[in-house]
C-alpha positions as CSV (number, residue, x, y, z in Angstrom):
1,X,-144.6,73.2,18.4
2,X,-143.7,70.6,16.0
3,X,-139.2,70.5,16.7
4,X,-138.7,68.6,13.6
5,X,-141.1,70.7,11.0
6,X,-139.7,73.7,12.1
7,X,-136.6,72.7,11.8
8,X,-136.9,71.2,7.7
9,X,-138.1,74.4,7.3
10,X,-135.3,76.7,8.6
11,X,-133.1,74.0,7.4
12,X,-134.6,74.6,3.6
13,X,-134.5,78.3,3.6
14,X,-132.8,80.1,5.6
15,X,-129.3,81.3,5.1
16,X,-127.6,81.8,8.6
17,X,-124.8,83.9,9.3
18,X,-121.4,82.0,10.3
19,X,-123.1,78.9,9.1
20,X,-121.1,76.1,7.0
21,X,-123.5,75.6,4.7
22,X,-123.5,72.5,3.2
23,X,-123.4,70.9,6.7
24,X,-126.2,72.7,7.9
25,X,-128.3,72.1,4.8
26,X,-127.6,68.3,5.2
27,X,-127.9,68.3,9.1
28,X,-124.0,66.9,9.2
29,X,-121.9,67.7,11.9
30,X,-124.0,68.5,14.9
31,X,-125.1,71.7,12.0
32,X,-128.9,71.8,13.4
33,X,-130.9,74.4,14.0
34,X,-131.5,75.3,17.5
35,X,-134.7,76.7,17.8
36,X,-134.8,79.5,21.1
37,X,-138.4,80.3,22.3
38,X,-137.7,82.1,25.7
39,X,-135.2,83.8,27.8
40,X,-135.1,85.4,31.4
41,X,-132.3,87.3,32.8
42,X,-129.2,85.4,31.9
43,X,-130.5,82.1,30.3
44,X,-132.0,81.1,27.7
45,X,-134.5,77.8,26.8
46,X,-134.6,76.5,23.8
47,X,-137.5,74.3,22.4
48,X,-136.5,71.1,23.7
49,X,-136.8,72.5,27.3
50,X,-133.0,73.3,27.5
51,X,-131.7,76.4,30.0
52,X,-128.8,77.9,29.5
53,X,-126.3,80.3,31.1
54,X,-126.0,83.0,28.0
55,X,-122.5,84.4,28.9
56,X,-122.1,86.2,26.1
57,X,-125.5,87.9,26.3
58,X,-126.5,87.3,23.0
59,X,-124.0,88.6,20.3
60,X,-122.7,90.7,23.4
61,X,-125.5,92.9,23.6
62,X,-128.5,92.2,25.8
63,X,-126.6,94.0,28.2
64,X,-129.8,94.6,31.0
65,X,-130.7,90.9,30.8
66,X,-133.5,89.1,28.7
67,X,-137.4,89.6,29.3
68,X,-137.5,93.5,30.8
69,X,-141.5,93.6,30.4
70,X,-140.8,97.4,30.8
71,X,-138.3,97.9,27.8
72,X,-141.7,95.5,26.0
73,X,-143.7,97.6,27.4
74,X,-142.4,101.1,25.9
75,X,-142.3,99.3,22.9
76,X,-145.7,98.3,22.4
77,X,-146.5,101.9,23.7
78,X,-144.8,103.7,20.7
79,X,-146.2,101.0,18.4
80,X,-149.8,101.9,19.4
81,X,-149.2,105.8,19.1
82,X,-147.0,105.8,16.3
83,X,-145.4,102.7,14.8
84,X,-142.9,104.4,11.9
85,X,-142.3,107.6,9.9
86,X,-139.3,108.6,8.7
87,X,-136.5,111.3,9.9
88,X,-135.7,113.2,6.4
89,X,-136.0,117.0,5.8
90,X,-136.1,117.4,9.6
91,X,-139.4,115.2,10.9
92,X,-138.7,113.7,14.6
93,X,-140.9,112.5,17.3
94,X,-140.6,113.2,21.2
95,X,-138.8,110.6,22.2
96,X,-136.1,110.8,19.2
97,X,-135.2,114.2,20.5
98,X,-134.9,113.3,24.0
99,X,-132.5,110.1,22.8
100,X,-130.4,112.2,20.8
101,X,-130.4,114.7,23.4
102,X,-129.8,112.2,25.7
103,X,-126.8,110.7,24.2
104,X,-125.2,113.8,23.6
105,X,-124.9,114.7,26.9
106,X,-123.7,111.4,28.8
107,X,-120.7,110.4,25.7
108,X,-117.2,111.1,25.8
109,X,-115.5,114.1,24.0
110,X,-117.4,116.8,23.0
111,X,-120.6,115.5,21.3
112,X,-122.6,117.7,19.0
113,X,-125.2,116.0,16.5
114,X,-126.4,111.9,16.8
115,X,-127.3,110.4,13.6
116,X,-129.2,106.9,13.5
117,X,-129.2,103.7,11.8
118,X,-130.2,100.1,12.4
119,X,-126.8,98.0,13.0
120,X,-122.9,98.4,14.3
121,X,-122.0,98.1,10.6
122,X,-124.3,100.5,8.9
123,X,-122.9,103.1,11.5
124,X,-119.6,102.5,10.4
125,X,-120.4,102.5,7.0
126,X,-121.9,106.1,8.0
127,X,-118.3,107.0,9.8
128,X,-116.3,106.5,6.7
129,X,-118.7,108.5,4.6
130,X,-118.8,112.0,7.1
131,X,-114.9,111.2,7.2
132,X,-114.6,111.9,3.8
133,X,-117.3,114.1,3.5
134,X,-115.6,116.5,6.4
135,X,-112.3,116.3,4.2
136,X,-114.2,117.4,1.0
137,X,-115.8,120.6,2.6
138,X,-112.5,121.8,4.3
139,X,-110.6,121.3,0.9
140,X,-108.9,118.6,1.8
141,X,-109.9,116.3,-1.0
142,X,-106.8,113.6,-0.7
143,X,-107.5,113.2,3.2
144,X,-109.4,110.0,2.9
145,X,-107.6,106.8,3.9
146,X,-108.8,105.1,7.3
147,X,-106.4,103.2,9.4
148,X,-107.7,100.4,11.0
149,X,-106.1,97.6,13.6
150,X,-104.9,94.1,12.8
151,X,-107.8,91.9,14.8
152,X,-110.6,94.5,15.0
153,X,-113.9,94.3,14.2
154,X,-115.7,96.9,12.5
155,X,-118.5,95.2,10.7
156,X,-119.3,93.2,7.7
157,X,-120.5,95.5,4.7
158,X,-118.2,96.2,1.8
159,X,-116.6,99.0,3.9
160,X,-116.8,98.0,6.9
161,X,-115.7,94.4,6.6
162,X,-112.5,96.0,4.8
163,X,-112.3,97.8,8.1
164,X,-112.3,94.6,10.1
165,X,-108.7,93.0,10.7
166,X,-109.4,89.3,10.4
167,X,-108.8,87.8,6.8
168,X,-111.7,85.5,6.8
169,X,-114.0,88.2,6.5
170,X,-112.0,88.9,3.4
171,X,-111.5,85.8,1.9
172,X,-113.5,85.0,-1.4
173,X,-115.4,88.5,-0.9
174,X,-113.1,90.6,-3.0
175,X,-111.8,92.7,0.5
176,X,-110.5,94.3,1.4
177,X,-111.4,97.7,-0.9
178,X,-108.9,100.3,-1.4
179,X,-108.1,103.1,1.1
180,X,-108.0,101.0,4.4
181,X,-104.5,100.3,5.9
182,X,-103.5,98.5,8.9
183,X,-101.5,99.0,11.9
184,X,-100.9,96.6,14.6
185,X,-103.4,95.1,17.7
186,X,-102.6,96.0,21.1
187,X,-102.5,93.0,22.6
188,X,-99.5,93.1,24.9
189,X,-99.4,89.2,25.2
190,X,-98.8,88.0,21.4
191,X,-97.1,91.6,20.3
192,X,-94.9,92.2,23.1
193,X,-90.9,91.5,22.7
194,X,-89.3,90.0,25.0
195,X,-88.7,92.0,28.1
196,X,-90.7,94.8,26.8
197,X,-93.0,96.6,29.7
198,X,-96.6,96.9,28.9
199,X,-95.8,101.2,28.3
200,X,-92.8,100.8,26.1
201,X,-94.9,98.5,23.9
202,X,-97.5,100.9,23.4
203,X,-95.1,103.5,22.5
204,X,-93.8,101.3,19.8
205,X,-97.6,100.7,19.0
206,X,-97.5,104.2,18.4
207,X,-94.1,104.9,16.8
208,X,-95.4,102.1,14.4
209,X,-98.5,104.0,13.3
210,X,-96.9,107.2,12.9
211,X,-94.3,105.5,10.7
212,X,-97.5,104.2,8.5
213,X,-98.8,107.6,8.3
214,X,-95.4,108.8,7.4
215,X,-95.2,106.3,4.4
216,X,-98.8,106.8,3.2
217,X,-98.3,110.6,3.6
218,X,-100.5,112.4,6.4
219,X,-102.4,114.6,4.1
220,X,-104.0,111.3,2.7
221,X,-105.2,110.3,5.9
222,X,-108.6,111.0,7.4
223,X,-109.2,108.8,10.5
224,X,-107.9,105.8,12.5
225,X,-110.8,103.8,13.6
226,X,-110.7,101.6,16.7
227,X,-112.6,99.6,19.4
228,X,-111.8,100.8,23.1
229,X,-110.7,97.4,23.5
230,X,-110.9,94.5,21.2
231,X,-114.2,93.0,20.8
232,X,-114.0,90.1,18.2
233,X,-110.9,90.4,18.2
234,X,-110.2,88.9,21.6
235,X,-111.8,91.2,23.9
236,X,-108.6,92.0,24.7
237,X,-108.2,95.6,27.2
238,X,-105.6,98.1,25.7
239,X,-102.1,98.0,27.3
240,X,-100.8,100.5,29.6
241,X,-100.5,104.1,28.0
242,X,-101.9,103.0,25.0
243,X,-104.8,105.4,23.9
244,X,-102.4,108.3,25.7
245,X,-99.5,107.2,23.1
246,X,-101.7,106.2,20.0
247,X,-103.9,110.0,20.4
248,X,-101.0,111.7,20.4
249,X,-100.0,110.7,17.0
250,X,-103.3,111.3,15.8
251,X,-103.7,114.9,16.9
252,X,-100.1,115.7,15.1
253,X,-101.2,114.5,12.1
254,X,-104.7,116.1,11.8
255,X,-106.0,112.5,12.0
256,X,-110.1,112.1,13.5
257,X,-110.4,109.3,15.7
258,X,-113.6,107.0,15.8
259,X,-114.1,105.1,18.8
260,X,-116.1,102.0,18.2
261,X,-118.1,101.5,21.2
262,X,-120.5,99.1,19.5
263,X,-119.5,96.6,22.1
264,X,-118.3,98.9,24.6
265,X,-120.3,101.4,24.7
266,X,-123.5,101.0,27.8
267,X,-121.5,99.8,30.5
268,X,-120.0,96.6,29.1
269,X,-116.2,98.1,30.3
270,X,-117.6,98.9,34.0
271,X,-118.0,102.4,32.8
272,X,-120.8,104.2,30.9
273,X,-118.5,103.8,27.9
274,X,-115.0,102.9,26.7
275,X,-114.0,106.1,26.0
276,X,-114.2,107.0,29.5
277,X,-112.7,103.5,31.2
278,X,-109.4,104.6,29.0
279,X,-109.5,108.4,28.6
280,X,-110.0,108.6,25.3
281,X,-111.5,111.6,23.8
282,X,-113.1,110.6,20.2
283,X,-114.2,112.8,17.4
284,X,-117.0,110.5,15.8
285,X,-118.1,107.4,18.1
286,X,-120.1,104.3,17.1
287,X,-122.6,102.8,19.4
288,X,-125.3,100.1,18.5
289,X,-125.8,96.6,20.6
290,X,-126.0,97.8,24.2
291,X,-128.0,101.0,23.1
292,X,-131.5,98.9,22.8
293,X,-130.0,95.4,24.6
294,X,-131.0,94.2,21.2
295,X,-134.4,94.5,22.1
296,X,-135.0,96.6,18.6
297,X,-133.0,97.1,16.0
298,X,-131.1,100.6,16.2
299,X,-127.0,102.2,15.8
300,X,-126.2,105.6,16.0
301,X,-123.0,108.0,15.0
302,X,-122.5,110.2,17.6
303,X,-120.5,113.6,15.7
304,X,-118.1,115.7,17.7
305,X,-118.2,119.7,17.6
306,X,-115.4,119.4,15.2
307,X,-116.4,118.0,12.8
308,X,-120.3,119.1,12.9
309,X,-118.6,122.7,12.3
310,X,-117.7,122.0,9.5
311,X,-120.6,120.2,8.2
312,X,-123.0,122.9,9.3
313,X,-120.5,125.8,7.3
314,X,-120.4,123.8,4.6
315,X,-124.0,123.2,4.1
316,X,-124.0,127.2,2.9
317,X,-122.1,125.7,0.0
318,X,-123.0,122.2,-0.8
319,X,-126.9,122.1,0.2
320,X,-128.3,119.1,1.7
321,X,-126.5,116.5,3.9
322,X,-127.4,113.5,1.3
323,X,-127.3,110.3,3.2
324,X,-130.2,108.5,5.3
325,X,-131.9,105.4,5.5
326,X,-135.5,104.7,5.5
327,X,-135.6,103.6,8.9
328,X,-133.0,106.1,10.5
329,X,-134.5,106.8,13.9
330,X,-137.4,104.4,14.0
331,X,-139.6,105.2,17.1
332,X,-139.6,101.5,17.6
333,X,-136.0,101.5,18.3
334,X,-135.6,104.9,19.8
335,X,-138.3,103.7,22.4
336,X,-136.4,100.9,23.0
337,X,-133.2,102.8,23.9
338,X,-134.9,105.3,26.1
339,X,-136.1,102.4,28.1
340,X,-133.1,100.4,28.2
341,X,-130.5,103.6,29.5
342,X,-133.6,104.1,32.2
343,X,-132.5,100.8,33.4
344,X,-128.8,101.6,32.9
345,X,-128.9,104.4,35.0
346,X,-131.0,103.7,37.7
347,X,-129.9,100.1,38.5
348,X,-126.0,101.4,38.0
349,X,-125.3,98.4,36.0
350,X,-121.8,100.2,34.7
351,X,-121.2,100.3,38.6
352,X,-122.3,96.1,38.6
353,X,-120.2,95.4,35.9
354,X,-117.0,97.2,37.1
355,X,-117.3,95.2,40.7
356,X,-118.6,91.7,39.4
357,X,-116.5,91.9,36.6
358,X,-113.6,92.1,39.2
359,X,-114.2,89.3,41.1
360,X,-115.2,87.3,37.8
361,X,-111.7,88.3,36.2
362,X,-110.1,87.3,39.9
363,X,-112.3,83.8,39.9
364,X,-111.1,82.9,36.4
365,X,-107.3,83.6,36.5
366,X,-107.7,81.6,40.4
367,X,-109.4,79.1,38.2
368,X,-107.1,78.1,35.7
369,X,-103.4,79.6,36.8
370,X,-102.5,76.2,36.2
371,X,-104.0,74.4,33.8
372,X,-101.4,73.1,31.4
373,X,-103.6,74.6,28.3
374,X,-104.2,78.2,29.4
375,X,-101.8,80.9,28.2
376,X,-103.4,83.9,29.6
377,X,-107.0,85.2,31.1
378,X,-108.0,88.9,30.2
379,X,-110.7,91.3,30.7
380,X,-112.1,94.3,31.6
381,X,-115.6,94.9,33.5
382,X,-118.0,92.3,32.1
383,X,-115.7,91.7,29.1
384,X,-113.2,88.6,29.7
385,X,-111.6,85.9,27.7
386,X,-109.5,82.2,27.8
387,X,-107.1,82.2,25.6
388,X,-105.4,78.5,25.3
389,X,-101.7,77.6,24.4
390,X,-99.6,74.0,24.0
391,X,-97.1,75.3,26.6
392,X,-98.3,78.4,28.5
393,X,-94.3,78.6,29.5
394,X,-93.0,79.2,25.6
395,X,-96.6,80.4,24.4
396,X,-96.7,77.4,21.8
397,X,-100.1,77.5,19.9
398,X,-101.8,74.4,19.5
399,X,-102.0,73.0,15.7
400,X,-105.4,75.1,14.5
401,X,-107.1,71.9,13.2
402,X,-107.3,70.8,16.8
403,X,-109.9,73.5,17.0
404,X,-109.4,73.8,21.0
405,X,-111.2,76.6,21.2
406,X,-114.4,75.4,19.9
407,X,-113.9,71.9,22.0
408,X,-113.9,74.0,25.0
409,X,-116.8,76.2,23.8
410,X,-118.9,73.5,22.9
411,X,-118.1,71.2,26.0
412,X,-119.1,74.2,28.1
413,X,-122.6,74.3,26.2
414,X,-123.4,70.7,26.7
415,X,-123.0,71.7,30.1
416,X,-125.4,74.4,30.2
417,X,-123.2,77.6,29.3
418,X,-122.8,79.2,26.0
419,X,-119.2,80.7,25.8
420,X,-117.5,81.8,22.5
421,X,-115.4,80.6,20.5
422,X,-113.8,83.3,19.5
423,X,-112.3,83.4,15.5
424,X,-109.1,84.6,16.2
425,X,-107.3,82.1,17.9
426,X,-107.9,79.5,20.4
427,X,-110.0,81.9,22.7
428,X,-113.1,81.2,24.6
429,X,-114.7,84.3,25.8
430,X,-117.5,86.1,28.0
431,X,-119.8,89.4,27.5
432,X,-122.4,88.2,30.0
433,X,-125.5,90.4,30.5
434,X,-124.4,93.4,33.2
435,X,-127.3,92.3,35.6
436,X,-124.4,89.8,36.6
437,X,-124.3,88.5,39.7
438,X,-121.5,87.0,41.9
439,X,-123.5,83.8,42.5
440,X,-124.1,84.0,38.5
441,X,-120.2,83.9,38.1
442,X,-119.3,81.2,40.6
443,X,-121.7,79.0,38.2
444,X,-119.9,80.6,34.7
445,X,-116.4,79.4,36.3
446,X,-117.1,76.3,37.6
447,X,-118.8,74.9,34.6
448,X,-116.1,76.6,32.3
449,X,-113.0,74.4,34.7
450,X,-115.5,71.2,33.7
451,X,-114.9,72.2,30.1
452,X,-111.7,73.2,30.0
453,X,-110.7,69.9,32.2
454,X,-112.0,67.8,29.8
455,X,-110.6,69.0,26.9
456,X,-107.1,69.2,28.3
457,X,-107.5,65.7,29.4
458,X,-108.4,64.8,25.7
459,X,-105.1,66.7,24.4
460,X,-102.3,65.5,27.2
461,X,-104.0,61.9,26.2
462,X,-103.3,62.5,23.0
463,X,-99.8,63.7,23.5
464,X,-99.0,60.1,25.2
């Protein structure tokens, strides 16, 4: 492979997402294309011969590991016998049935119907539309604003980056679009008064959103979207009584709930879903990401009995349910999922990620309980995050422009592990692949103290 030509190439026309642009057009910065040709289990190579440790398993999504030759394998299968054909006017194959069936059966709540799309933001896109679709048939026309949280992450379409709670997305895009409010994140560290206990915060959480739907008027609003726990966001687990407090305003209200298991959903939370980790029981869910591992393209809206009742009634009035996508249900992707919860299943990695994500939560807070730069270490199962402070005592931030976040990040990858820099904050975190092991995590937290030691050696310097 010639590095250099296929780099001018990308370089000249590609547009990458996240990207600064003129940088990377220019090669300024470090802004260089890095040009991955393999991957096995946890790491990746790139095309200089460099391994790395992916602990965030890709855009948190490879969640069975890279280079399964049997999820290739049922791949290549269904491209030989059937490569495409669409899912309008009721056409399906064999294995779409047994997906959907599938999928039904092992989510939270009480599932009825699974509709499928390509990506976590097409799927919500899809949940806003049956949302107001639902209000429509059951004469409920004014029933259409969708509550979302401060710091989640919903997508980045028109919609569903109005849904997402960090301005950036916003910025210069013309977002957010009308009909999306926000209520607050349930991050206990940041949100929490002082002397407040973890429950009495999420009841003022709650007291907090029902005042919103109060002032917005409850027969205006159709749904409250959320992620089990923060994603984006901060991978940030919900506080005590939380989802207990927060579904309990919902239900008064005639409010549907969409749990956004894009990132949680497949064991990432140490159980098969979010929704069951935190008791939560959804009307509409979201699931993409951990459905495939990424191998294929492929999202899916999961519809509760609720709300499919009234779809299927009001079909006797309204016809045809009008929204699809060519590829909804590809059997590339479908084949892909059906291979990948084979693996789920009969490896248990939920059951991995709920024990190795304990002891890698455990090695991380014994890691860093006193490093002068680290506020507070979170997680859940195989979900965990740094976040870094000035003074952990006071919770000072540090100055943004210091960008300590990304110093960390990017001293951990010249090391040999790619951590995120997470956008909200000064927050490194970890999704790694649920074929985790414990060895796997000593290695994570010992190259993540090197990178966190030298950039709080660069700041207290600094400080002198």
């Amino acid at each position: 492979m010639d590095i250099q030509k296929i780099s001018e190439m990308d370089r000249g026309s590609t547009l990458h997402p996240f990207t600064h642009l003129h940088d990377f057009s220019r090669g300024k910065n470090g802004n260089n294309p890095v040009i991955i040709e393999g991957a096995k289990g946890i790491r990746i190579r790139d095309a200089q011969g460099h391994e790395f440790i992916d602990a965030l398993a890709g855009l948190y999504c490879v969640n069975v590991g890279y280079g399964r030759e049997e999820i290739a394998e049922a791949i290549a299968r269904q491209a030989y016998k059937l490569a495409y054909y669409h899912t309008y006017t009721g056409y399906t194959t064999d294995e779409l049935a047994k997906l959907s069936d599938r999928l039904v059966k092992m989510a939270p709540g009480k599932m009825s119907k699974v509709f499928y799309g390509q990506s976590g933001s097409d799927a919500n896109e899809t949940q806003v539309k049956l949302v107001w679709y639902y209000n429509n048939l059951r004469g409920k026309p004014k029933k259409k604003k969708i509550i979302a949280r401060e710091r989640a992450y919903h997508g980045s379409t028109i919609v569903t980056g109005s849904l997402t709670g960090m301005s950036f997305y916003h910025d210069n895009m013309d977002l957010p679009v009308s009909g999306i409010l926000r209520t607050g994140a349930p991050h206990y560290y940041w949100g929490a008064n002082p002397g407040e206990s973890e429950l009495e915060f999420s009841a003022r959480r709650a007291r907090e959103l029902e005042e919103l739907i109060l002032r917005e008027d409850p027969e205006t609003i159709g749904a409250f979207i959320a992620e089990p726990a923060l994603g984006s966001g901060g991978l940030t687990p919900p506080p005590a009584g939380y989802w207990a407090a927060i579904q309990e305003v919902l239900t008064k209200y005639d409010i549907l709930l969409i749990a956004d298991e894009v990132v949680t959903g497949f064991g990432r939370t140490g159980a098969m879903f979010g929704s069951h980790k935190f008791d939560i029981k959804p009307d509409l869910i979201t699931v993409a990401k951990g459905m495939t591992s990424a191998y294929a393209p492929l999202s899916a809206v999961m519809v509760g009995e609720k709300v499919y009742e009234v779809l299927d009634a009001g079909s006797e009035k309204v016809g045809v349910f009008s929204h699809g996508y060519t590829y909804s249900g590809h059997p590339i992707g479908i084949a892909a999922a059906n291979a990948t919860l084979d693996i789920l299943e009969r490896e248990d990695l939920p059951g991995n990620a709920a024990s190795v994500g304990e002891y890698f939560l455990a090695s991380l807070r014994e890691a860093f309980k006193d490093s002068p730069i680290v506020g507070e270490v979170r997680g859940v199962g195989l979900m965990a995050a740094i976040e870094f402070v000035a003074d952990p005592a006071t919770k000072q931030r540090f100055d943004a422009k210091l960008k300590i976040g990304a110093r960390v990040s990017a001293a951990a990858r010249e090391r040999g592990l790619i951590a995120r820099a997470l956008p909200h904050g000064d927050i490194l975190g970890f999704t790694p692949p649920l074929v985790l092991t414990k060895t796997d995590v000593d290695d994570i937290v010992g190259i993540t103290r090197q990178a966190v030691a030298q950039v709080a050696n660069e700041v207290m310097s600094a400080r002198v």
